[in-house]
GUKE-972200 format. One record per residue (C-alpha): residue number from 1; x, y, z. Coordinates in steps of 0.02 Angstrom, whole numbers, m for minus. Layout:
REM GUKE-972200
TITI  num      xx      yy      zz
TITI  NUM       X       Y       Z
...
REM end
This chain:
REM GUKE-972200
TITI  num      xx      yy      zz
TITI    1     952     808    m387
TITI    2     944     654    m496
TITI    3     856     557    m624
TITI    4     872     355    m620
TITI    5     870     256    m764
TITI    6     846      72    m741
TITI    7     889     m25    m921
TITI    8     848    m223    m945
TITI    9     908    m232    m745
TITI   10     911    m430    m696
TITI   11     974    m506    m531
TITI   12     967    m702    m507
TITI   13    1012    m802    m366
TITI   14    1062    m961    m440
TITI   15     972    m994    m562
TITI   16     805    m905    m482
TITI   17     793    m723    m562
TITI   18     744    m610    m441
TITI   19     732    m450    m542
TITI   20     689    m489    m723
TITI   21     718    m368    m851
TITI   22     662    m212    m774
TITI   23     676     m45    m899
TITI   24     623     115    m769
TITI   25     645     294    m784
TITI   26     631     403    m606
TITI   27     634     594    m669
TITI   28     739     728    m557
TITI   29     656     784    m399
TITI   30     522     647    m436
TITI   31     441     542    m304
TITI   32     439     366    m354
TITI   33     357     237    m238
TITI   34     393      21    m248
TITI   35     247     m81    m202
TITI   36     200    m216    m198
TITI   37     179    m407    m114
TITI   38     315    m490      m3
TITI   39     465    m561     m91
TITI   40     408    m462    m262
TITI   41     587    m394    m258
TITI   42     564    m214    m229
TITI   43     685    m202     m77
TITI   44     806    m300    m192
TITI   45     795    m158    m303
TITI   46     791     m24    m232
TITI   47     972    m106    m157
TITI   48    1033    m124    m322
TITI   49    1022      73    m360
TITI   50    1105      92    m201
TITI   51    1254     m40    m273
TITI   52    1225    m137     m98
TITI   53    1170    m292    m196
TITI   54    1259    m339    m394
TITI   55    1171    m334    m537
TITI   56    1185    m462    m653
TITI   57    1131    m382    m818
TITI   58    1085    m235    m854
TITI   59    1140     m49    m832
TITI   60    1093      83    m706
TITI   61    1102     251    m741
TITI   62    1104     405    m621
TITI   63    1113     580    m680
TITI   64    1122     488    m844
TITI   65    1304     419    m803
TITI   66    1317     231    m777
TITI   67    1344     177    m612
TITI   68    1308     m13    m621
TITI   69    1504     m65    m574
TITI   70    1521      94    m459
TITI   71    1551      82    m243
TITI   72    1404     151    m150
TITI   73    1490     294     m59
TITI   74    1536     357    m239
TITI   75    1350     332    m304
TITI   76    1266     499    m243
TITI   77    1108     416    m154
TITI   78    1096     387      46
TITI   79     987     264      81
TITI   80     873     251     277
TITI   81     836      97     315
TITI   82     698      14     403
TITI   83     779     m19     569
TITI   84     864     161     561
TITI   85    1042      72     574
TITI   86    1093     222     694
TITI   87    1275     212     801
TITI   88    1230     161     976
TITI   89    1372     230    1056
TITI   90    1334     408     961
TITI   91    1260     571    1022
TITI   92    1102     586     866
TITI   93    1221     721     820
TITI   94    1357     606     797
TITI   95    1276     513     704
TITI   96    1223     655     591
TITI   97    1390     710     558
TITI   98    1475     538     552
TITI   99    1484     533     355
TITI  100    1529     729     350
TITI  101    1662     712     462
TITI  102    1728     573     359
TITI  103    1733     667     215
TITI  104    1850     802     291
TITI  105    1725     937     312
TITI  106    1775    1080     433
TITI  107    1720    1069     600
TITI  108    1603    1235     569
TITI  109    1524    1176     418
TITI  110    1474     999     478
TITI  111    1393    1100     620
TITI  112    1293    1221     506
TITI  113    1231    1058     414
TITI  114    1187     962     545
TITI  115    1070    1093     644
TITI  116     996    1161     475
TITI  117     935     988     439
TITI  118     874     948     627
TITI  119     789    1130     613
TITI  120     704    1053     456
TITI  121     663     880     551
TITI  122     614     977     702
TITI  123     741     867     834
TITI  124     852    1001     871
TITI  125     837     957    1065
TITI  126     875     783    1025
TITI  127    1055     804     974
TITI  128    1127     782    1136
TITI  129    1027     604    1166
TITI  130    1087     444    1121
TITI  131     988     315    1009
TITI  132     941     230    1159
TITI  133     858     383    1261
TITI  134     746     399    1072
TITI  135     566     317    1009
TITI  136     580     249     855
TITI  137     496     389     747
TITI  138     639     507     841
TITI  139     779     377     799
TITI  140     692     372     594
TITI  141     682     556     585
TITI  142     882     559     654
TITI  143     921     425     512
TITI  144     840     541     397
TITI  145     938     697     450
TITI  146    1090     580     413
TITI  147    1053     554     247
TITI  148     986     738     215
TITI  149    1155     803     272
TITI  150    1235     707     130
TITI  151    1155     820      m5
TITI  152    1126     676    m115
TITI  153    1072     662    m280
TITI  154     959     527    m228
TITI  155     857     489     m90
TITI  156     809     294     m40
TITI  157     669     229      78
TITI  158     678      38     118
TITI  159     515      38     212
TITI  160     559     169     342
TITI  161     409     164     428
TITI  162     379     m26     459
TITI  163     438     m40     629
TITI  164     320     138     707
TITI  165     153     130     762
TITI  166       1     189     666
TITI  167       6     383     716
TITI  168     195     380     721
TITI  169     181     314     524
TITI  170      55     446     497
TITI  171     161     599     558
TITI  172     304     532     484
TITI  173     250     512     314
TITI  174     203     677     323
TITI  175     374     742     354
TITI  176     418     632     218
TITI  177     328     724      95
TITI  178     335     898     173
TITI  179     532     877     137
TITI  180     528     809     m17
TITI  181     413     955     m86
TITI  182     557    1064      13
TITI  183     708     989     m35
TITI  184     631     954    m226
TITI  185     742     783    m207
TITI  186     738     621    m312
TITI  187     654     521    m189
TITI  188     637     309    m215
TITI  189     508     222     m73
TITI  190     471      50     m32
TITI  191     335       0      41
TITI  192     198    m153      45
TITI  193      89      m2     101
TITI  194     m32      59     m21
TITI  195     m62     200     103
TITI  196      86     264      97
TITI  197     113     223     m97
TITI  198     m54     317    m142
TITI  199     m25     464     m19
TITI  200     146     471     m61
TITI  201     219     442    m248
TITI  202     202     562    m390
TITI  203     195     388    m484
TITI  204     199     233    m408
TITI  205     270      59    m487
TITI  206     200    m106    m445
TITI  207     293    m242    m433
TITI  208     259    m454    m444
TITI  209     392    m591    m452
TITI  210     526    m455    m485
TITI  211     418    m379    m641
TITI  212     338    m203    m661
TITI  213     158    m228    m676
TITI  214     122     m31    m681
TITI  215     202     124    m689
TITI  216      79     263    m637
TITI  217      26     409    m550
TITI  218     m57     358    m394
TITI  219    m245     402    m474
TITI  220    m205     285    m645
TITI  221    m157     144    m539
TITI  222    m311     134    m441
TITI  223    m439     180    m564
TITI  224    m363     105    m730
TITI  225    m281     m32    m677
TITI  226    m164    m139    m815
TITI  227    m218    m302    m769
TITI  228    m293    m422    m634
TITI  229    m137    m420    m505
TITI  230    m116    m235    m492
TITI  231    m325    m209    m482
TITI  232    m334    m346    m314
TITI  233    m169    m271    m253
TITI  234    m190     m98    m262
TITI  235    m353     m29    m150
TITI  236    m406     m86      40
TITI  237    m515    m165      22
TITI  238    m472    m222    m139
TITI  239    m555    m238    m327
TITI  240    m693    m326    m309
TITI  241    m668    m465    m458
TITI  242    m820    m530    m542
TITI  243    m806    m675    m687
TITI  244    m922    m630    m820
TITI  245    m969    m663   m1035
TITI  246    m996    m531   m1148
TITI  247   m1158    m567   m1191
TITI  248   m1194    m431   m1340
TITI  249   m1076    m287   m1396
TITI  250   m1178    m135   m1475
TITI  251   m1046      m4   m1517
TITI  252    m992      55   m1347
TITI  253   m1132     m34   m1237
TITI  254   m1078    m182   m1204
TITI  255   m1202    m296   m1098
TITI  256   m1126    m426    m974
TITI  257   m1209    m596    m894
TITI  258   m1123    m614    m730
TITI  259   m1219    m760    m721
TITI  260   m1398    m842    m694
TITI  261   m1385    m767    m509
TITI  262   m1319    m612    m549
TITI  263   m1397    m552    m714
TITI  264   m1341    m460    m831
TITI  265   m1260    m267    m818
TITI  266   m1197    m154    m947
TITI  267   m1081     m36    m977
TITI  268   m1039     104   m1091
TITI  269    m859     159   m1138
TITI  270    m702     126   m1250
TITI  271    m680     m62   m1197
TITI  272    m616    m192   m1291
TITI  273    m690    m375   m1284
TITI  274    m801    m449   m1411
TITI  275    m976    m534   m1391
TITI  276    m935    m724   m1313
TITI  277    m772    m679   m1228
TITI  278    m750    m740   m1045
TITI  279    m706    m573    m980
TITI  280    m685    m509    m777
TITI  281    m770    m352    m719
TITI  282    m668    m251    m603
TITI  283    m801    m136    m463
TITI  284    m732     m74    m337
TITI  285    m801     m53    m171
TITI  286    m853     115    m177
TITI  287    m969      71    m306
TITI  288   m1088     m48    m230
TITI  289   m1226      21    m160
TITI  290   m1390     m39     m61
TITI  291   m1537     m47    m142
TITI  292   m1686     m97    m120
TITI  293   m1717    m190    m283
TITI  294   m1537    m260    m305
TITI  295   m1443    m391    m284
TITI  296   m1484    m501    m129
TITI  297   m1334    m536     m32
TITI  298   m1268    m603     141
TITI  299   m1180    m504     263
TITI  300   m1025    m598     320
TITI  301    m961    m455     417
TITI  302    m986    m268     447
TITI  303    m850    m167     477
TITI  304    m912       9     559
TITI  305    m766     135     555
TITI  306    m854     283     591
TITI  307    m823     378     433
TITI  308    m868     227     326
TITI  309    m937      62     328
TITI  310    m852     m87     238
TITI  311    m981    m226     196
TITI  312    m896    m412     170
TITI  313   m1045    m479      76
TITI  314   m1093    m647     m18
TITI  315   m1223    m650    m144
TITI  316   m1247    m812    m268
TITI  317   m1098    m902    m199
TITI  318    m985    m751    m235
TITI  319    m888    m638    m110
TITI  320    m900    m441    m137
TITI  321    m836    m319     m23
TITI  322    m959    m150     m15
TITI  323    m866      20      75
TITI  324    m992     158     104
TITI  325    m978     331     180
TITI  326   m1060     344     349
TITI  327   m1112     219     457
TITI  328   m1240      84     403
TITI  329   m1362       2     483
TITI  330   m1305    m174     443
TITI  331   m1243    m316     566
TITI  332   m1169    m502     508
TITI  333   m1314    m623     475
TITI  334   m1412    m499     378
TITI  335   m1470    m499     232
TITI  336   m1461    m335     107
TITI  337   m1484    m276     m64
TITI  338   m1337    m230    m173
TITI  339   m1333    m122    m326
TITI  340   m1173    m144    m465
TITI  341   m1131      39    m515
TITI  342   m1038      m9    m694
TITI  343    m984     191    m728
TITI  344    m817     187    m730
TITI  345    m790       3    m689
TITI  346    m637     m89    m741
TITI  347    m659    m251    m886
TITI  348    m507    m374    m918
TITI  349    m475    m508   m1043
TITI  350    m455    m712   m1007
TITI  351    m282    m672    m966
TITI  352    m288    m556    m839
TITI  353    m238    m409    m944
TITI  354    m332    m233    m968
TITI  355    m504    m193   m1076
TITI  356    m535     m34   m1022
TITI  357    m405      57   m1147
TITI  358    m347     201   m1013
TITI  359    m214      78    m896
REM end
């Protein structure tokens, strides 16, 4: 399986640059997940390893030999789409062994491929059905089987799972990562998911505007964030976002005003910032708390799940969002009491960018 090396990879459309300067290294057997908003050019990407869409400067690498000016078919990656792009008129085993056939393998062999990877897929009694006589997690798992049969050196995901419902999604991201873990394949996934990003990637990469904002492993994008963007993107609910002044810096303890409201909070660790700067404390959810002597704040809406309780809160003209374990006794119209747990909270500069010296 193979690694994939992006290098100073633009794409424009006129003179709008989709992709701008993106340097990116995907190790072999490696699951990288894309995320990120609408229109952040991850799908745009992901096509341009596949050499369905140009790029316009830049090099792409795979298996460490260039591939920018090469045809797709000669590429080594098979790419399943979101909308499975399966052969109507095909049997799901037809559709299987389309590409195999085309490549002149013997009638015996495309067999033995085709059934070991519906064995692995578990839709061996699907092979005689048409795409029509399928749901659409049976028609994704049969464009998967498609592209497993290939043997690629890469694997690409364009949102496969977009168009199933939510326990369809579940068991087929599991499959997902049961066969990567099998196969040990190079494995690129988009997705606007951070479910499936965080459940799935061995490091995920956050995109904006056709940028990397982040390249991490699932657990350094959500708790170290590198700036603003990828700490209100990544999480649901998200970051909450607090504008705040340094008001004293004492070594490590730093004290913050969030305002004549809010008070002041501190926090202890290897943060940057110096007494005076306008600085934003990151918190999320998780580590609000009630309590009785904190923070008064209105309940805008309580969302009980049954394993947890998300809080949408506002409290001196700010909005926080509060996500507890359990089920609390809290209804919209209330008013609670809010505690600011500061261990491990995220700090960031005026411009958006990382104080907390892990992202």
């Amino acid at each position: 399986m193979g690694s994939v090396t992006l290098r100073e990879v633009r794409k424009l459309y006129g003179t709008f640059e989709a992709i701008t300067g993106i340097d990116l290294q995907i190790g072999q057997g490696e699951l990288a997940v894309f995320v990120g908003p609408s229109g952040c050019g991850k799908s745009t990407l992901l096509r341009m390893i596949a050499g369905l869409e140009d790029v316009d400067y830049g090099d792409i690498l795979i298996d460490g030999v260039d591939v920018t000016e090469t045809a797709p078919a000669r590429r080594g990656v098979a790419m399943v789409f979101q909308n499975y792009a399966l052969y109507p008129h095909m049997t799901a085993f037809g559709n299987m062994a389309y590409g195999l056939r085309r490549a002149g393998l013997p009638a015996p062999e495309v067999e033995r491929q085709v059934r070991a990877a519906a064995r692995m897929l578990q839709i061996e009694p699907l092979l005689d059905r048409k795409p029509r006589a399928m749901s659409g997690g049976q028609r994704q798992r049969v464009a998967i089987g498609r592209a497993i049969v290939r043997e690629p050196k890469v694997f690409l995901f364009d949102e496969p799972l977009s168009n199933l419902d939510a326990a369809l999604r579940i068991e087929t991201r599991a499959q997902i990562a049961r066969l990567h873990r099998e196969l040990g394949a190079t494995m690129i996934f988009v997705t606007h998911d951070q479910v499936e990003a965080m459940t799935l990637a061995d490091r995920i990469v956050v995109l904006n505007q056709g940028r990397v904002e982040q390249v991490g492993t699932p657990r350094e994008v959500y708790h170290h964030p590198a700036n603003v963007f990828v700490a209100g993107f990544i999480g649901s609910p998200a970051m909450n976002l607090l504008p705040a002044t340094i008001a004293s810096r004492d070594g490590d303890r730093l004290t913050l005003s969030l305002g004549a409201d809010l008070g002041e909070v501190g926090l202890t660790g290897a943060y940057g910032g110096r007494a005076g700067d306008s600085v934003t404390l990151g918190l999320r959810p998780e580590a609000m708390t009630l309590q009785a002597d904190g923070i008064p704040a209105a309940v805008t809406l309580a969302e009980h799940l049954g394993a947890e309780t998300i809080l949408h809160l506002t409290a001196a003209g700010r909005t926080l969002v509060l996500k507890s374990p359990g089920d609390l006794a809290a209804e919209g119209g209330q008013t609670v009491a809010v505690a600011l747990n500061t261990e491990g909270a995220c700090l960031f500069d005026a411009a958006g960018q990382s104080l907390s010296g892990r992202a």
